[in-house]
ROKE-611014 format. One line per field, with one value per residue (C-alpha): x, y, z. Coordinates in steps of 0.25 Angstrom, whole numbers, plus 2048, in hexadecimal, padded with zeros to 3 digits. Layout:
<nodes>
u = X, ... .
v = Y, ... .
w = Z, ... .
</nodes>
This chain:
<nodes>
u = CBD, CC6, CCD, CDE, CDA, CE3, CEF, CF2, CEB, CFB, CFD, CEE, CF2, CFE, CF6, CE8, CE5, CD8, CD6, CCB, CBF, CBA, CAE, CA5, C9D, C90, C96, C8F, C8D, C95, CA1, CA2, CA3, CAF, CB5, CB3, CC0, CC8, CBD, CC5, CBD, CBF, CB8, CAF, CB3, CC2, CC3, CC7, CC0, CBD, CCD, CCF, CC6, CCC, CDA, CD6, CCE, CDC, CE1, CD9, CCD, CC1, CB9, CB6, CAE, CAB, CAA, C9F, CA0, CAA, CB5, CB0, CAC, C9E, C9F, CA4, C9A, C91, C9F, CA3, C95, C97, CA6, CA1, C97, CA2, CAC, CA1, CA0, CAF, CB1, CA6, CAC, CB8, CB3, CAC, C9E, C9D, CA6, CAD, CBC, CB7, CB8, CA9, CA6, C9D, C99, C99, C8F, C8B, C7B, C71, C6C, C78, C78, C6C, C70, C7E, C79, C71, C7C, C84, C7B, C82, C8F, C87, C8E, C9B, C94, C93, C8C, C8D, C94, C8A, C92, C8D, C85, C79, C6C, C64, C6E, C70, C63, C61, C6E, C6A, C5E, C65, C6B, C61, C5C, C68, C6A, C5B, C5D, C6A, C69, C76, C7A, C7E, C85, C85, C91, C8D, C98, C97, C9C, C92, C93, C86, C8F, C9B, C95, C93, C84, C80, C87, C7E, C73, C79, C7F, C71, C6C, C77, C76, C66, C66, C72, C6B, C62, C69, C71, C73, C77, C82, C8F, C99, C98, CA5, CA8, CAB, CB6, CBD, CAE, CAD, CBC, CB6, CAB, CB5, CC2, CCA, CD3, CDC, CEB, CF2, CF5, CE8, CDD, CCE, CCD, CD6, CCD, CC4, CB6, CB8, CBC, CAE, CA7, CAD, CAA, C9C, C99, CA0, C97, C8A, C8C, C97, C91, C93, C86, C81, C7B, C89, C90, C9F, CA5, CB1, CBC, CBE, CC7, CD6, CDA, CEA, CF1, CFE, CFF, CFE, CFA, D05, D05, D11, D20, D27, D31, D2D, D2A, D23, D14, D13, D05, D0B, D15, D13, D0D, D17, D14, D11, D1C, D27, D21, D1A, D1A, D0F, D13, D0F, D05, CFD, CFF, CF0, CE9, CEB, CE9, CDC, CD9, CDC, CD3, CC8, CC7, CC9, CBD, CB4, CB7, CBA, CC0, CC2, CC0, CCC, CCF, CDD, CE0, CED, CE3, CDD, CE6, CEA, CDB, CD9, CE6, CE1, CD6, CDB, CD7, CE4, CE4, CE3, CD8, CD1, CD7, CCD, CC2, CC2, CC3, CB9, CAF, CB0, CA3, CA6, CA8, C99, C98, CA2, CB0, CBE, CC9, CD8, CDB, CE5, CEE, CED, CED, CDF, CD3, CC7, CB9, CAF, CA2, CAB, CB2, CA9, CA3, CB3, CB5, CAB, CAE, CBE, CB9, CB1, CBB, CC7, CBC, CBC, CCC, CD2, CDC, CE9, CF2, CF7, D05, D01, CFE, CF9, D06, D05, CF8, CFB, D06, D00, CF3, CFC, D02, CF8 .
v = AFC, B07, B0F, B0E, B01, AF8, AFE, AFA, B01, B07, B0D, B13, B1B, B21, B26, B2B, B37, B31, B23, B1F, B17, B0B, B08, AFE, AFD, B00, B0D, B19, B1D, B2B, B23, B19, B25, B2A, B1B, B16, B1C, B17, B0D, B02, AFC, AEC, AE5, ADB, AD0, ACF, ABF, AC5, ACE, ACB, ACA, AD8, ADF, AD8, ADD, AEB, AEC, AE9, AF3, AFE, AFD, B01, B01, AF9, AF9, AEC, AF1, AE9, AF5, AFB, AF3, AE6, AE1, AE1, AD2, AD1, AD6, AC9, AC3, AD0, ACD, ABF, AC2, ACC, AC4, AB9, AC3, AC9, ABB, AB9, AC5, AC4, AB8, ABE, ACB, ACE, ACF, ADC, ADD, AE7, AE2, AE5, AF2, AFA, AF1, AF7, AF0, AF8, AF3, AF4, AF5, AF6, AE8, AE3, AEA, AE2, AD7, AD6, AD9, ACC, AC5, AC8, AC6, AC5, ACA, AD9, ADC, ADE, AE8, AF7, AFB, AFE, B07, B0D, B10, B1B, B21, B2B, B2E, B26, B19, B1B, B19, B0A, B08, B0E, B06, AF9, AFE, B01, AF2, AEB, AF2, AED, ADF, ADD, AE6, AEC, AFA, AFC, B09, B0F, B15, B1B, B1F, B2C, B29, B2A, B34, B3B, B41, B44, B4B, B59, B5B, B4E, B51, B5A, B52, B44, B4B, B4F, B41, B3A, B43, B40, B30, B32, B39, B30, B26, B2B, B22, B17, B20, B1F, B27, B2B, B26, B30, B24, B2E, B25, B23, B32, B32, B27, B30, B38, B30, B36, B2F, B35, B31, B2E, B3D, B42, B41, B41, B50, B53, B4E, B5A, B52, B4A, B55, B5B, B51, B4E, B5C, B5C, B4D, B53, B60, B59, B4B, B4F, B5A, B5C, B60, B54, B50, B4A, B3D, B38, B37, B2E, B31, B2B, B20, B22, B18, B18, B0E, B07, AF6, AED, AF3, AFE, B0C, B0E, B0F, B09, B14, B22, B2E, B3B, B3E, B49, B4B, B4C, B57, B63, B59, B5B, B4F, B44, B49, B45, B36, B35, B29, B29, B27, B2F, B24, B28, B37, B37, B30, B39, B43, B40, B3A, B49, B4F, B46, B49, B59, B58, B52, B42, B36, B2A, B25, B18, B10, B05, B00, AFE, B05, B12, B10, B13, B21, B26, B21, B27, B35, B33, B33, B42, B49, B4D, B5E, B5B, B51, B5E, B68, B60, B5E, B6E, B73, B67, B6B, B6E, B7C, B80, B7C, B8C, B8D, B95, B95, B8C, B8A, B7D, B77, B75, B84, B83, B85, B8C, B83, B88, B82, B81, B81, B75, B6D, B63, B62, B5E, B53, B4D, B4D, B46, B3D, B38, B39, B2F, B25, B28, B2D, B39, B3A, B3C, B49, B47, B39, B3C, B36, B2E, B29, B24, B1E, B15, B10, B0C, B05, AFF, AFA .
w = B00, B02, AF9, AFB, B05, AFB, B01, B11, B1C, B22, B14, B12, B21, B1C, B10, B14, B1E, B1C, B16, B0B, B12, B10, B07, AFF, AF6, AFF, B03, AFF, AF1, AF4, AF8, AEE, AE2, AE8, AEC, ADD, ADC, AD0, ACB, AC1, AB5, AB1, AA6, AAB, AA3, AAB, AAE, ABC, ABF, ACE, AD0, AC9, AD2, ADE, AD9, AD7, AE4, AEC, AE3, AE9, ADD, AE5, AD8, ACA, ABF, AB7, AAA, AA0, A97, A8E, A94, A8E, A80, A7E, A7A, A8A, A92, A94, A99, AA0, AA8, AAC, AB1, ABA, ABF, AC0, AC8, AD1, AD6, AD7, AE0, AE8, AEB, AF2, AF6, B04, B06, B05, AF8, B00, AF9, AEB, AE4, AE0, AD3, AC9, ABB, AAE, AA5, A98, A98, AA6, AA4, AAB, AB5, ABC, AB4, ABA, AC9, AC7, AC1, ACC, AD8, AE6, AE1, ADE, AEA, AE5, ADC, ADD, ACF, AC2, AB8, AAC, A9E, A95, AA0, A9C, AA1, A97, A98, AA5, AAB, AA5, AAF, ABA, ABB, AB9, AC5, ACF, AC9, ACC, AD9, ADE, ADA, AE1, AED, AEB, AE9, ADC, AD6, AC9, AC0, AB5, AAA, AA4, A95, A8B, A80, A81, A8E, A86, A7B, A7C, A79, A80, A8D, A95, A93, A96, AA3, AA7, AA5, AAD, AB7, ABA, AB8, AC1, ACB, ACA, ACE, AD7, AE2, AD9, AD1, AD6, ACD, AC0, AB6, AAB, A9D, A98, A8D, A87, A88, A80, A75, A6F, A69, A67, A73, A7D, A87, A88, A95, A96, A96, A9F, A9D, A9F, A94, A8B, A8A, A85, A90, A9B, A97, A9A, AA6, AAB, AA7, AAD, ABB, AB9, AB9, AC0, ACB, AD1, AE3, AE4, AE7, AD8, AD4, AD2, AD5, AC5, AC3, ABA, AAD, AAB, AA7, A9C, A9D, AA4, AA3, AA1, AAC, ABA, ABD, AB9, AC2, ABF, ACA, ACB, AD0, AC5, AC5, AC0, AB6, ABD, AC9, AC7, AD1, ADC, AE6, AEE, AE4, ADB, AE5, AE5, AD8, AD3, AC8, AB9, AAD, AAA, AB5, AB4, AAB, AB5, AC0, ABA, AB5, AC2, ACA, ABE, AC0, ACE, ACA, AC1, ACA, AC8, AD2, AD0, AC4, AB8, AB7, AB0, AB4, AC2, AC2, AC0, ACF, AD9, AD2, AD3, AE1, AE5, ADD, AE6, AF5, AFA, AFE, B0C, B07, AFF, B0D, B15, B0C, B0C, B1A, B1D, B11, B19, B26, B2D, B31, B23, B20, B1D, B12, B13, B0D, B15, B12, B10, B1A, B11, B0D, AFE, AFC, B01, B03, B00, B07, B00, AF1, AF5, AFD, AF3, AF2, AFE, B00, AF6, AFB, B07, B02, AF7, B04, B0A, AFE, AFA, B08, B0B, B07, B14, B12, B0E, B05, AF5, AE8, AE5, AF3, AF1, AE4, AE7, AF4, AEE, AE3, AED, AF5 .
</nodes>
């Protein structure tokens, strides 16, 4: 897989300075956080399931979830099982022997009895799997999970991942939060090397007190929800070594069908004062939220992002190509000789660089400009966006 590899090799020249790599689902851990990118949840119960997944992979989705949870009735969830053992087997089918044309696919269940239970079920078409995604996650629930886990794990021989989903409202409420952070952040320790990202369950967070955004708002105008966001960053994303990659929270807007583009051009509201974009903008109001919760999500410390329409992917992964001034700082602030700290201009001499401040920065702009690529230096977000819708 490779991000923006849906669009041809002659158009991905003519937009990276440096392009996005390959990768699978054996790469390692570190990688795989930041290639999650926009992850795109499905009910498992879809009839055609394995075509879907096949679709949205030639789209550029290089990662599902397969939702056995809230996106299904709880009447559904023996059928929901069976189907996905059913459409496992119809992709393994198709796919090479590595899986290597399938997106990362993670199952979202309900209870940790299935998850040993489902690796069973699926037997040689495990391979196509790359973990599991825990609702309501805390300490106490938690732990049942990750055991299942390191079961499952030993009887199939495979590598399996976990995603816990932080949602539950011991974390929301006020005089529950501390404490339910502090357990998180030890059985997540824990369990570090089978923790992949954590995903932040904002609509559940909304639902314990009767709140839900508009189009027009993003999850960081609703203040309840901002302040948990800053606390779950403050504990669990850390630089230091004791964090983990956090995903940002689903945005739920979306227009019919699978377009979100008017075919004629128009100016972005949230684009007003980019000089560059603004001469080519091409983005309706519908979408103005989105991106703008999307550049907030990075600002406060988040990476990619829950989506549950397709027409929501290529925006994220667009939003998350590294420009060639933000590659062009990270490289200087990285330099080996400035292992002793200083202030540089930045070469494009609007900013000073601070070395030791703006390290943790810096590695993580590479490391994402690895996953995502960098932006050629005169190539921006609206040139991105409509050649990965293209593609």
């Amino acid at each position: 897989m490779r991000h923006f590899g849906h669009i041809p090799a002659a158009a991905r020249t003519g937009l990276f300075h440096q392009e996005p790599v390959e990768f699978t689902a054996d790469s390692p851990a570190r990688t795989l956080a930041v290639a999650l990118g926009a992850t795109l949840y499905s009910p498992a119960t879809r009839p055609r399931l394995a075509d879907d997944v096949r679709k949205q992979a030639a789209r550029g989705v290089a990662s599902m979830v397969l939702c056995l949870e809230d996106s299904i009735s709880d009447a559904d969830v023996e059928a929901g099982e069976a189907n996905l053992v059913r459409q496992f087997a119809d992709l393994a089918a198709t796919s090479g022997a590595n899986g290597t044309d399938v997106p990362l696919l993670f199952i979202r269940v309900r209870e940790p009895r299935q998850i040993t239970d489902l690796v069973a079920r699926l037997g040689e078409t495990v391979r196509l799997l790359s973990g599991f995604v825990f609702p309501k996650f805390t300490e106490a629930r938690g732990r049942a999970f990750l055991e299942a886990l390191t079961l499952a794990e030993q009887s199939c021989g495979r590598r399996l991942f976990a995603m816990p989903v932080l949602e539950s409202p011991e974390l929301l409420h006020l005089e529950t939060r501390a404490e339910t952070l502090a357990g998180i952040a030890s059985i997540t320790d824990k369990y570090r090397d089978r923790v992949l990202a954590l995903r932040l369950g904002v609509t559940d967070f909304c639902s314990h007190y009767g709140l839900r955004r508009s189009p027009d708002m993003t999850a960081y105008d609703v203040k309840i929800v901002a302040h948990v966001i800053s606390d779950v960053v403050n504990v669990l994303g850390r630089s230091d070594g004791t964090g983990f990659t956090i995903t940002g929270p689903v945005w739920e807007y979306f227009r019919p069908g699978e377009r979100m583009f008017k075919p004629q051009l128009r100016r972005s509201p949230f684009l007003e004062g980019r000089a560059e974009d603004l001469r080519t903008a091409l983005i309706e109001h519908d979408l103005d939220g989105l991106l703008r919760e999307i550049e907030l999500d990075r600002a406060n410390g988040l990476l990619g992002k829950t989506c549950i329409h397709p027409t929501h992917v290529v925006p994220v992964h667009a939003l998350s190509v590294v420009s060639h001034e933000e590659f062009s700082d990270a490289q200087d602030i990285l330099r080996p000789e400035q292992g002793g700290g200083g202030v540089l201009r930045s070469a494009y001499t609007n900013k000073m660089n601070e070395v030791k401040p703006h390290r943790a920065w810096a590695e993580r702009t590479l490391l994402r400009a690895e996953v995502f690529g960098v932006a050629r230096e005169d190539v921006g977000f609206v040139d991105l966006l409509t050649a990965g819708l293209s593609g």
